[in-house]
PyMOL Python script that loads the backbone (N, CA, C, O; Angstrom):
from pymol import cmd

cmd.read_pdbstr("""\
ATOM      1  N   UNK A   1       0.854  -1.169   0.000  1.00  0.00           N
ATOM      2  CA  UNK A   1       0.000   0.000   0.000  1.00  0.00           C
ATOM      3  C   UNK A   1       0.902   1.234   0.000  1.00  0.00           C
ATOM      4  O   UNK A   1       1.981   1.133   0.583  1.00  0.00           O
ATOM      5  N   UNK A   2       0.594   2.328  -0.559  1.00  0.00           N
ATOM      6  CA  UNK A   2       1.526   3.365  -0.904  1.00  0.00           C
ATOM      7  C   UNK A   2       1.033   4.212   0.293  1.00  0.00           C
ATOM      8  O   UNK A   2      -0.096   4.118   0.774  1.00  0.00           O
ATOM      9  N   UNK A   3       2.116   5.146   0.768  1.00  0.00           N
ATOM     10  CA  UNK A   3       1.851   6.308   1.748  1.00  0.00           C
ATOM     11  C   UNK A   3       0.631   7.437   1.795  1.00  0.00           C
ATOM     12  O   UNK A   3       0.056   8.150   2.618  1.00  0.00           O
ATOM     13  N   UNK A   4       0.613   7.156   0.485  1.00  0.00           N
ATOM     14  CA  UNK A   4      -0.784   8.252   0.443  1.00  0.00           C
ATOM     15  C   UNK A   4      -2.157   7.790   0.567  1.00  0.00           C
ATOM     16  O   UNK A   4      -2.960   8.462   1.214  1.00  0.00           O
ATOM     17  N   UNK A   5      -2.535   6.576  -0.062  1.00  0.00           N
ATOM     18  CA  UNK A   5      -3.808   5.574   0.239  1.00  0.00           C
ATOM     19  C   UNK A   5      -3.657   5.217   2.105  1.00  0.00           C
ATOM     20  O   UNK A   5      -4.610   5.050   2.867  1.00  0.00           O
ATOM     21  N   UNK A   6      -2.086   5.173   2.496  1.00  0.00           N
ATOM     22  CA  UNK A   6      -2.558   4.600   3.746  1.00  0.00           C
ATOM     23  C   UNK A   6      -2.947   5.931   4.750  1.00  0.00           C
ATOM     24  O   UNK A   6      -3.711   5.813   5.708  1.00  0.00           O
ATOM     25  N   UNK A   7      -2.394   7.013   4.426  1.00  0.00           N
ATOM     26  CA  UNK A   7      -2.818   8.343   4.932  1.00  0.00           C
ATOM     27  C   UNK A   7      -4.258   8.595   4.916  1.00  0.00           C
ATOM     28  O   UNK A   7      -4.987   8.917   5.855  1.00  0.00           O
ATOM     29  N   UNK A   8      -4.661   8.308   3.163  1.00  0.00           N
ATOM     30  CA  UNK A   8      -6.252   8.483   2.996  1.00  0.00           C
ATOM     31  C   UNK A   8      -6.940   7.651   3.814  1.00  0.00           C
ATOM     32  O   UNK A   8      -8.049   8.111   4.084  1.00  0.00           O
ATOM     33  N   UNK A   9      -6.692   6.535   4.344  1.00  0.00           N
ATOM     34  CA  UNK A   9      -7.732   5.716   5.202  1.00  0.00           C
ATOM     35  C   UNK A   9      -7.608   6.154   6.675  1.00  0.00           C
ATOM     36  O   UNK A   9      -8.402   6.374   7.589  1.00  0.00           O
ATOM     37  N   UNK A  10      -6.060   6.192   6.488  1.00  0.00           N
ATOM     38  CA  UNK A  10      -6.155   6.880   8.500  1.00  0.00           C
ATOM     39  C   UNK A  10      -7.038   7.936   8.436  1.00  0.00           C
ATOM     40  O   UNK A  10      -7.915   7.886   9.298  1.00  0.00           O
ATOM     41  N   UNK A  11      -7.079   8.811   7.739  1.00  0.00           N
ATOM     42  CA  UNK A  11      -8.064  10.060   7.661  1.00  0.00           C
ATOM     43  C   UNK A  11      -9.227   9.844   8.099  1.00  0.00           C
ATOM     44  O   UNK A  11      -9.871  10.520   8.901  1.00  0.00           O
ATOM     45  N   UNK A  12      -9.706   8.231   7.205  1.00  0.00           N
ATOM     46  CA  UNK A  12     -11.126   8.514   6.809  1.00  0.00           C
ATOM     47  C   UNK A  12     -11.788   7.516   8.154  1.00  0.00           C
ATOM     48  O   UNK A  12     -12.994   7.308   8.285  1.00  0.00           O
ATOM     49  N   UNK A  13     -10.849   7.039   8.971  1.00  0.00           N
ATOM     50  CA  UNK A  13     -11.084   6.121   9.894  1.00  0.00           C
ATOM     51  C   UNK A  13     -12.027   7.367  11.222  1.00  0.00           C
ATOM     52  O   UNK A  13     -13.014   7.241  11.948  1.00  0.00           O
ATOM     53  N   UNK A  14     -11.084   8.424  10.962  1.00  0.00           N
ATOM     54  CA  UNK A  14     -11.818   8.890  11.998  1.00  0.00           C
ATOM     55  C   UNK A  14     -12.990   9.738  11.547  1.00  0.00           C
ATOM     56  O   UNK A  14     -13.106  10.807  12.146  1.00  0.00           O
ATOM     57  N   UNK A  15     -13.947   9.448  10.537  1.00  0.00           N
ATOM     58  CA  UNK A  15     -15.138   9.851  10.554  1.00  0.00           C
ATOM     59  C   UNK A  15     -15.765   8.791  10.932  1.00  0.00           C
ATOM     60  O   UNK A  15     -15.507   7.638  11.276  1.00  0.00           O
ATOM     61  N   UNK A  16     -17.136   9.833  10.703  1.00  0.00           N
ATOM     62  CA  UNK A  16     -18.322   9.266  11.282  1.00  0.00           C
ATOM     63  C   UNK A  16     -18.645   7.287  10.333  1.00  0.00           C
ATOM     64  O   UNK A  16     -18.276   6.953   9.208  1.00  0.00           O
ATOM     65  N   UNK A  17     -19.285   6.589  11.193  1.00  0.00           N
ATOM     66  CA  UNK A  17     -19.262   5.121  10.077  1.00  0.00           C
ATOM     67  C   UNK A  17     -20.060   5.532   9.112  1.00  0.00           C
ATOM     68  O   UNK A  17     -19.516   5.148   8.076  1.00  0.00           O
ATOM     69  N   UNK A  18     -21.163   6.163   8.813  1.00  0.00           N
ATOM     70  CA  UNK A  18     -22.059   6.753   7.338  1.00  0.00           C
ATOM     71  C   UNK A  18     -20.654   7.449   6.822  1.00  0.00           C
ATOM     72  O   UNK A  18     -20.387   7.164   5.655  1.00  0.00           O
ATOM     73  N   UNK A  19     -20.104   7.953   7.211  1.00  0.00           N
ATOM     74  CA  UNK A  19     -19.301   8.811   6.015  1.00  0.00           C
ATOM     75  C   UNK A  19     -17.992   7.602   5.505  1.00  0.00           C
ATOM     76  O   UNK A  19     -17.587   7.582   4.342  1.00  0.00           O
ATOM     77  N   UNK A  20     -17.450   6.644   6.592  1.00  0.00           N
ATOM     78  CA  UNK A  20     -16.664   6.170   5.870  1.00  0.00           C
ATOM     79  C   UNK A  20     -16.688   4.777   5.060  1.00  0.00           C
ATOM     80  O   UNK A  20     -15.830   4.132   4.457  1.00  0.00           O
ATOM     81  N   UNK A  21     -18.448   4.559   5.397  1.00  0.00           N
ATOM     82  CA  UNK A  21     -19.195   3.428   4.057  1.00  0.00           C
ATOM     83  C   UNK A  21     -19.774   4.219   3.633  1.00  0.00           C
ATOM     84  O   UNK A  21     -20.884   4.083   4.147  1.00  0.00           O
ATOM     85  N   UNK A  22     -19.814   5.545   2.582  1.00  0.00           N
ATOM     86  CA  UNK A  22     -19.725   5.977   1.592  1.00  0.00           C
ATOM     87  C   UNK A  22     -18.221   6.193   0.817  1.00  0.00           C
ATOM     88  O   UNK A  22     -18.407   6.184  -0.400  1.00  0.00           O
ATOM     89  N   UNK A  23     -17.041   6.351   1.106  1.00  0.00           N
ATOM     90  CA  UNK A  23     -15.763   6.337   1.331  1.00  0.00           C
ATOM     91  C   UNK A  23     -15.600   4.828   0.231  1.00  0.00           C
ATOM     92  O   UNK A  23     -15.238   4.685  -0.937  1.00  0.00           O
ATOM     93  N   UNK A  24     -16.129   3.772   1.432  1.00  0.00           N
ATOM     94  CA  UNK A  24     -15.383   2.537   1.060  1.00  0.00           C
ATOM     95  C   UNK A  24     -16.111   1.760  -0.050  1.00  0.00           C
ATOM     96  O   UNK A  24     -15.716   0.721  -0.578  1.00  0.00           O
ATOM     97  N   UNK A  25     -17.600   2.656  -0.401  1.00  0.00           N
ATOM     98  CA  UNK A  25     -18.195   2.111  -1.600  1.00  0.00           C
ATOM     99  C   UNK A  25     -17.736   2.858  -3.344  1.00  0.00           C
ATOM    100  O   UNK A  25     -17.957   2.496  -4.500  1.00  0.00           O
ATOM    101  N   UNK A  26     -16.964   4.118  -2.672  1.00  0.00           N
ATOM    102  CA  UNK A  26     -16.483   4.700  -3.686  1.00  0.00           C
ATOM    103  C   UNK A  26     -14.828   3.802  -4.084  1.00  0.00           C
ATOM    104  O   UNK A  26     -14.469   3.852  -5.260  1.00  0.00           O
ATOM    105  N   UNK A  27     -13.964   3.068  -3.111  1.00  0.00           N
ATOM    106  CA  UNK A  27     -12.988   3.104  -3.127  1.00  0.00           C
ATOM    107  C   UNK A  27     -13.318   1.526  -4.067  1.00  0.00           C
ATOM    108  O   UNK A  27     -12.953   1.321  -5.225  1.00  0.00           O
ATOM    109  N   UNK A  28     -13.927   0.767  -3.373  1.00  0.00           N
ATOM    110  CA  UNK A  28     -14.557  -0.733  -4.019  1.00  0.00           C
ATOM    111  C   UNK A  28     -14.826  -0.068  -5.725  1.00  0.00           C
ATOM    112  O   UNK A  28     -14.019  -0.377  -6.602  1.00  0.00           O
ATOM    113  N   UNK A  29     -15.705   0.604  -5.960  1.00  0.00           N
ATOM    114  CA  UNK A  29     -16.433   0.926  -7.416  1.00  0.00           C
ATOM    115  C   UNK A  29     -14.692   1.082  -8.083  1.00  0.00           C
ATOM    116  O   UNK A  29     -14.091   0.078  -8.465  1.00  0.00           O
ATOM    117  N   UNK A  30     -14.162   2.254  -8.124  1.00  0.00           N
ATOM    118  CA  UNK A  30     -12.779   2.672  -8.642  1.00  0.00           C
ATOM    119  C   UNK A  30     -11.725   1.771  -8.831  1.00  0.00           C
ATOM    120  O   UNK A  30     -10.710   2.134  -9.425  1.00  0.00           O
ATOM    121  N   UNK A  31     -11.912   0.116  -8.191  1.00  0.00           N
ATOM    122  CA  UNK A  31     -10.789  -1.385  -7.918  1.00  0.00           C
ATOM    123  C   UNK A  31     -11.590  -1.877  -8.839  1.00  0.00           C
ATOM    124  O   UNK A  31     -10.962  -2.770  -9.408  1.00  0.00           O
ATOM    125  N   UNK A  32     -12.454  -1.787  -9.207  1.00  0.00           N
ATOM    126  CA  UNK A  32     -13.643  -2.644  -9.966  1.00  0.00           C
ATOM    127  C   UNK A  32     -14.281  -4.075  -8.948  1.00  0.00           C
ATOM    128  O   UNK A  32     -14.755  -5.138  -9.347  1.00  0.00           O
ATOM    129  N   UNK A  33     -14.071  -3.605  -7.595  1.00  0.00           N
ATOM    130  CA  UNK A  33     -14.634  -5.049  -6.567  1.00  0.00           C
ATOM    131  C   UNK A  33     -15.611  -4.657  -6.207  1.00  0.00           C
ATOM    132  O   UNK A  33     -15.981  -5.405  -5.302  1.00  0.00           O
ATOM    133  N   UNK A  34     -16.448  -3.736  -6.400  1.00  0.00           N
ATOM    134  CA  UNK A  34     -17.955  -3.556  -6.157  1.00  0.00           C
ATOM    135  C   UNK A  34     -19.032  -4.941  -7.253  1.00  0.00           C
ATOM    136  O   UNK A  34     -18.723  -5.631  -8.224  1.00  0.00           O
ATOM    137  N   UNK A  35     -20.184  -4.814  -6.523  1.00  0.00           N
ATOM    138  CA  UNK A  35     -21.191  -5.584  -7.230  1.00  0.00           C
ATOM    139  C   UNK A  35     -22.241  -5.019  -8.164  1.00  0.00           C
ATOM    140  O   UNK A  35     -22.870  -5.650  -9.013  1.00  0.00           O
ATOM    141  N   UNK A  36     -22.372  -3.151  -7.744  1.00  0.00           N
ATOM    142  CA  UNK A  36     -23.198  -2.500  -8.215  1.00  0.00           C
ATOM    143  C   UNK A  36     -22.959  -2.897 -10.062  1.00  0.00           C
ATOM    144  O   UNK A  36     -21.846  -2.982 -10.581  1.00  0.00           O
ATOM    145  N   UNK A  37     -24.041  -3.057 -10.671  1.00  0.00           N
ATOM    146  CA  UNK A  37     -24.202  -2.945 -12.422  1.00  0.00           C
ATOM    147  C   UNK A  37     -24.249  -1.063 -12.607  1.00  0.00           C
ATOM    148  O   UNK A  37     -24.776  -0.123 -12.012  1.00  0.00           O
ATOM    149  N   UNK A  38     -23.541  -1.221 -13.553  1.00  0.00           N
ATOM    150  CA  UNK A  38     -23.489   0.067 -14.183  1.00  0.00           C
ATOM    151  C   UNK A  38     -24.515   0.721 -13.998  1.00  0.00           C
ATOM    152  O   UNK A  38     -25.432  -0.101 -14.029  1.00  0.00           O
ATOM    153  N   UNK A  39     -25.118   2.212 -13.735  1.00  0.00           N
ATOM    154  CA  UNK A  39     -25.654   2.817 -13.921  1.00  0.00           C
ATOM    155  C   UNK A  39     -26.482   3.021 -15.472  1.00  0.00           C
ATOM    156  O   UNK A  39     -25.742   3.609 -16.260  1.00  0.00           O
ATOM    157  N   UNK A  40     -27.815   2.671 -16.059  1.00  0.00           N
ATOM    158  CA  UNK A  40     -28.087   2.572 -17.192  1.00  0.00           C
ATOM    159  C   UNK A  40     -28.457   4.462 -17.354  1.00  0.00           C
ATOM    160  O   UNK A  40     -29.311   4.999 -16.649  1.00  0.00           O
ATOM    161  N   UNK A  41     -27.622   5.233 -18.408  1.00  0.00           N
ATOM    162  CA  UNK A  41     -28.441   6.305 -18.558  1.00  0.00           C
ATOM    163  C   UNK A  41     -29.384   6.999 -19.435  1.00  0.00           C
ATOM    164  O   UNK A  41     -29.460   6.588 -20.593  1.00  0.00           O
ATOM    165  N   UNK A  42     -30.259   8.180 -19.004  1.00  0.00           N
ATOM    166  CA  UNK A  42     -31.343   8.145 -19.837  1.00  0.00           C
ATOM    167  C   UNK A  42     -31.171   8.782 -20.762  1.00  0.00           C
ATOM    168  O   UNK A  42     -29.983   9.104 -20.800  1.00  0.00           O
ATOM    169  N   UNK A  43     -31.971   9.345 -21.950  1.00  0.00           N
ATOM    170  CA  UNK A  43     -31.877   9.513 -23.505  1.00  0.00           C
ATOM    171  C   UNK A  43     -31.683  11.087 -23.515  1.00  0.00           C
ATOM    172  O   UNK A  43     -31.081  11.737 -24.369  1.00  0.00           O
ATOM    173  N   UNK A  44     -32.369  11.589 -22.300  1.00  0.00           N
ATOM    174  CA  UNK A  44     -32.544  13.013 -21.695  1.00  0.00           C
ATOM    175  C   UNK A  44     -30.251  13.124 -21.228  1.00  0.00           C
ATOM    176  O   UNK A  44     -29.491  13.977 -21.685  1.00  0.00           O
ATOM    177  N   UNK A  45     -29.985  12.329 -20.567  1.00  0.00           N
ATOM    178  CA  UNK A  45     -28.552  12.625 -19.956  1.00  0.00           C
ATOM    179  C   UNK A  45     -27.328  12.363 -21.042  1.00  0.00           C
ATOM    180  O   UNK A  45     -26.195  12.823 -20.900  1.00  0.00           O
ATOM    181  N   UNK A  46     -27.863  11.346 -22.411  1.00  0.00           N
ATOM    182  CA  UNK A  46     -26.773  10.925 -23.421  1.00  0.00           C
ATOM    183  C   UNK A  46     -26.785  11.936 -24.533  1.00  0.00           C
ATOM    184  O   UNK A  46     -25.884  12.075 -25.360  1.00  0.00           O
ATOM    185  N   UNK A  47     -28.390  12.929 -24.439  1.00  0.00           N
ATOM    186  CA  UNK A  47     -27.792  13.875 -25.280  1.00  0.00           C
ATOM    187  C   UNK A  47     -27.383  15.105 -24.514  1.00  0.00           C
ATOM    188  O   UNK A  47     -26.844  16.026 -25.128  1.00  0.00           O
ATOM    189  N   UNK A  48     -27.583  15.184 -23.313  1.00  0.00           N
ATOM    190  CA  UNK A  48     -26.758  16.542 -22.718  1.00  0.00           C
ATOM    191  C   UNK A  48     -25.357  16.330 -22.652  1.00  0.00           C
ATOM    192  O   UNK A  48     -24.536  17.160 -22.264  1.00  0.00           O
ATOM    193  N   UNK A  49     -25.064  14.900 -23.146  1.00  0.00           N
ATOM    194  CA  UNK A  49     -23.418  14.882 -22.469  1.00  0.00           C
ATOM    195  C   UNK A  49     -22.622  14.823 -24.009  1.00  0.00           C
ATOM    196  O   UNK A  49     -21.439  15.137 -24.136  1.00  0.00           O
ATOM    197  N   UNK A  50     -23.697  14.256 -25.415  1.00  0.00           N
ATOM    198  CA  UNK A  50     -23.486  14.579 -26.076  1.00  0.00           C
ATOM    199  C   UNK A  50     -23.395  15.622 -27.111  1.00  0.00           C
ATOM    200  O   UNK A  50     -22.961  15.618 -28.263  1.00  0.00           O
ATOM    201  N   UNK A  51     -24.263  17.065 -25.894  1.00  0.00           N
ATOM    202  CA  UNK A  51     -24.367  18.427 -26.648  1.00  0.00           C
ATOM    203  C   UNK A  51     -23.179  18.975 -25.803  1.00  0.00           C
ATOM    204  O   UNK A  51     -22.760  20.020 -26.302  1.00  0.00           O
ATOM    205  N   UNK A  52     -22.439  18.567 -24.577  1.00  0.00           N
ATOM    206  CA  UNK A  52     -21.617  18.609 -24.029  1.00  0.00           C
ATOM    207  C   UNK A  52     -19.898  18.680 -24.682  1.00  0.00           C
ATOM    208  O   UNK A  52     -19.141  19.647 -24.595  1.00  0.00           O
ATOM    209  N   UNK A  53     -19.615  17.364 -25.323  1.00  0.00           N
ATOM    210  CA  UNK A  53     -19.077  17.019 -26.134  1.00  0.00           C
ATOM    211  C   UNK A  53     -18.723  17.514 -27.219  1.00  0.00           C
ATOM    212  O   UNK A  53     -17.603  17.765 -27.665  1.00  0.00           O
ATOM    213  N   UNK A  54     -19.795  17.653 -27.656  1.00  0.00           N
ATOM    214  CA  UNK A  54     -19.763  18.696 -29.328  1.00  0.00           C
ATOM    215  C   UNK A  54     -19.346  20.321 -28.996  1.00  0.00           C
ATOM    216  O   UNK A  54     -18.957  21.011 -29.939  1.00  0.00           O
ATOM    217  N   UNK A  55     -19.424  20.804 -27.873  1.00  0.00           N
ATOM    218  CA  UNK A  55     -19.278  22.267 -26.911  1.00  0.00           C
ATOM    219  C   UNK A  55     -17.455  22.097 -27.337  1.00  0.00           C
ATOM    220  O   UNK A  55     -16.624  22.523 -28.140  1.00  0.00           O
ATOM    221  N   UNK A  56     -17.574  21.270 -26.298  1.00  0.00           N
ATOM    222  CA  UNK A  56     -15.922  21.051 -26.059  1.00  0.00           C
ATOM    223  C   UNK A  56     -15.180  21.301 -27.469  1.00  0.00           C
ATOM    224  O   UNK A  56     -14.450  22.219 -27.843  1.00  0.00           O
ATOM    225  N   UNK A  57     -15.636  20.152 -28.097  1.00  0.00           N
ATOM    226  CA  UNK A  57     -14.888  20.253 -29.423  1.00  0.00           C
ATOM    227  C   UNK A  57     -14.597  21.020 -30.445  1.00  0.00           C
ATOM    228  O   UNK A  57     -13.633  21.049 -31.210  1.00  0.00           O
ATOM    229  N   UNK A  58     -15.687  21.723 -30.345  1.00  0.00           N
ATOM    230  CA  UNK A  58     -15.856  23.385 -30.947  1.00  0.00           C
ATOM    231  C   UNK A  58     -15.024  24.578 -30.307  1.00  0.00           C
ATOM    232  O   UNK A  58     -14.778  25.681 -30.795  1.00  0.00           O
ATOM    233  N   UNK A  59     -14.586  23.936 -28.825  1.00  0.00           N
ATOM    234  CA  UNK A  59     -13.460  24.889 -28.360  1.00  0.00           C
ATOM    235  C   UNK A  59     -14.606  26.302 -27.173  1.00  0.00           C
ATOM    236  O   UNK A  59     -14.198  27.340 -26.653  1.00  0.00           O
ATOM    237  N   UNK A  60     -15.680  25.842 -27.152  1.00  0.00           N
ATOM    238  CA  UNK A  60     -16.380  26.558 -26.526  1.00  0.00           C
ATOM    239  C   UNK A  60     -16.487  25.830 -24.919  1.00  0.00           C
ATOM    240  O   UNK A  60     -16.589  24.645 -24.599  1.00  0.00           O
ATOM    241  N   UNK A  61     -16.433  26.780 -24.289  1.00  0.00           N
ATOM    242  CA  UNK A  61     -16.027  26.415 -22.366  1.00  0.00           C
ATOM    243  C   UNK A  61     -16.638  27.542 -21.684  1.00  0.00           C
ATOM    244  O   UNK A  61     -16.359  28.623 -22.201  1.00  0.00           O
ATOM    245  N   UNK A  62     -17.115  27.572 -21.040  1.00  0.00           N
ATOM    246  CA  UNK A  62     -17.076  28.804 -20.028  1.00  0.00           C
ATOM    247  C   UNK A  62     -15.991  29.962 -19.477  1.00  0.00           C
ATOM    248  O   UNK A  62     -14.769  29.867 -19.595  1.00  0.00           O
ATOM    249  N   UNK A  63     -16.577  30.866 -18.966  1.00  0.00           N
ATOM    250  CA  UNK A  63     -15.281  31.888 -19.545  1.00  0.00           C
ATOM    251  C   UNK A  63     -14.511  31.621 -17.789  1.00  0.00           C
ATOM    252  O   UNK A  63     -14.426  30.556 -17.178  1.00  0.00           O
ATOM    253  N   UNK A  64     -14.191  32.572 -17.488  1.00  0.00           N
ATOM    254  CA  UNK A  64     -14.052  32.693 -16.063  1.00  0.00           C
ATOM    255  C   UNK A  64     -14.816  33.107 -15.224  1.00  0.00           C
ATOM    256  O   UNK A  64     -15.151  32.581 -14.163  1.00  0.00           O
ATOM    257  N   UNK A  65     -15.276  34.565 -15.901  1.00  0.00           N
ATOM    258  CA  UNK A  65     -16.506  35.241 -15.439  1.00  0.00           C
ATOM    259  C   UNK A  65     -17.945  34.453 -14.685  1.00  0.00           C
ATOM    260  O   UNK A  65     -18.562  34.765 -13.666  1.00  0.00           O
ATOM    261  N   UNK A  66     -18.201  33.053 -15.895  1.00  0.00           N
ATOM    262  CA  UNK A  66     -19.373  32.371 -15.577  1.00  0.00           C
ATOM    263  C   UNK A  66     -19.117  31.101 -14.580  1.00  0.00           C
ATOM    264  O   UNK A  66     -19.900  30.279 -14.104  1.00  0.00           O
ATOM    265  N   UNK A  67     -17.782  31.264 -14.464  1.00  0.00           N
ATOM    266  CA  UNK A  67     -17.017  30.014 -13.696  1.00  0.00           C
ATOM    267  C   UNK A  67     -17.516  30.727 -12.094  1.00  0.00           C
ATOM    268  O   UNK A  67     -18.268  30.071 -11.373  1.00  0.00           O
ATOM    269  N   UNK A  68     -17.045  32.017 -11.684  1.00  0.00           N
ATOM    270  CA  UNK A  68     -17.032  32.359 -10.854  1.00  0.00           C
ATOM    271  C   UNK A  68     -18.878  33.086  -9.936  1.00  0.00           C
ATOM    272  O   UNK A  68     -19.359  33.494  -8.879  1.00  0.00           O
ATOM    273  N   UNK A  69     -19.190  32.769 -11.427  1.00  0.00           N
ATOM    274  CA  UNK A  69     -20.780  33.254 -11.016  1.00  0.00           C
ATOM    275  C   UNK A  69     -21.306  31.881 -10.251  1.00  0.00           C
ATOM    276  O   UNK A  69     -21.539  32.035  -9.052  1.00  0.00           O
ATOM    277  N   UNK A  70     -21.521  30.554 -10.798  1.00  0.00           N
ATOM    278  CA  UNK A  70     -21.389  29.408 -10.335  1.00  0.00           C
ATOM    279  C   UNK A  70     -21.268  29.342  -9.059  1.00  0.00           C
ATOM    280  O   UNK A  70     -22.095  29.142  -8.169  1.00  0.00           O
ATOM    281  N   UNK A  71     -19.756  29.595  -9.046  1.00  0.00           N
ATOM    282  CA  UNK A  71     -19.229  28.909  -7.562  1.00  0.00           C
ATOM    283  C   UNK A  71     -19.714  30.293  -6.467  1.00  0.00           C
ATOM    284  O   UNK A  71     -19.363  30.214  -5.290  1.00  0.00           O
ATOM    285  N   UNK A  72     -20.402  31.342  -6.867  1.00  0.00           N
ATOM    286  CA  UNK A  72     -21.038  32.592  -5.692  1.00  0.00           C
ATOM    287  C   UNK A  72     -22.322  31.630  -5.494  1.00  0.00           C
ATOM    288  O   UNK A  72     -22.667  31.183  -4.400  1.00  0.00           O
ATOM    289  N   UNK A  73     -22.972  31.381  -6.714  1.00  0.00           N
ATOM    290  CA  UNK A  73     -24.568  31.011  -6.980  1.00  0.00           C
ATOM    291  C   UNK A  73     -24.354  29.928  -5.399  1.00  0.00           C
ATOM    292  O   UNK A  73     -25.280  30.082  -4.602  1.00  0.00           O
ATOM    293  N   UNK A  74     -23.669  29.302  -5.124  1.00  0.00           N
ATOM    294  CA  UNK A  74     -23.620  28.267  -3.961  1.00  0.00           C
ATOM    295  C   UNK A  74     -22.545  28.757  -2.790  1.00  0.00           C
ATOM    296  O   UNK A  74     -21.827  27.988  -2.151  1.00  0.00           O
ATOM    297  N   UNK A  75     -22.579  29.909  -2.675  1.00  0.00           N
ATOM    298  CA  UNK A  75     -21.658  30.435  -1.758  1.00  0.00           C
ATOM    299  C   UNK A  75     -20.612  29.808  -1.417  1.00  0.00           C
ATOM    300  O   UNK A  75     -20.472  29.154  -0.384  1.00  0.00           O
ATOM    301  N   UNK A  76     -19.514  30.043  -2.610  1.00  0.00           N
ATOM    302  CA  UNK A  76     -18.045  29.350  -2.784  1.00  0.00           C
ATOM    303  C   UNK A  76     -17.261  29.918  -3.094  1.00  0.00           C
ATOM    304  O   UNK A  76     -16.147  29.411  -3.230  1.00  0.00           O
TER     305      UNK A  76
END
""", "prot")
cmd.dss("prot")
cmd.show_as("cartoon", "prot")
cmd.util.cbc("prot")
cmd.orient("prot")
């Protein structure tokens, strides 16, 4: 185990047990040793990610301006 994964668990040892079986269901999914089946998505989310996509590629992003409106909109 490398120094930094074993750091990340000492960390996560001292939360609460809900927070660190959410933790250990993320860490299982990312090893591929989870059981969960893929998430199936809907027709509504494959074309936002594919009007998403086509954004990108066109070289169009958000500026900074709208970056920073965002992260106020949620007091950040």
């Amino acid at each position: 185990m490398t120094k930094l994964l074993d750091d990340a668990l000492e960390a996560a040892r001292n939360l609460p047990p809900h927070d660190q079986d959410k933790i250990a269901r993320i860490v299982l999914r990312l090893a591929g040793a989870d059981d969960e089946p893929p998430v199936a998505l809907s027709p509504e989310e494959r074309a936002a990610i594919a009007a998403s996509k086509a954004a990108a590629a066109r070289g169009e992003f958000a500026t900074d301006d709208q970056i920073r409106a965002v992260w106020s909109k949620h007091g950040l």
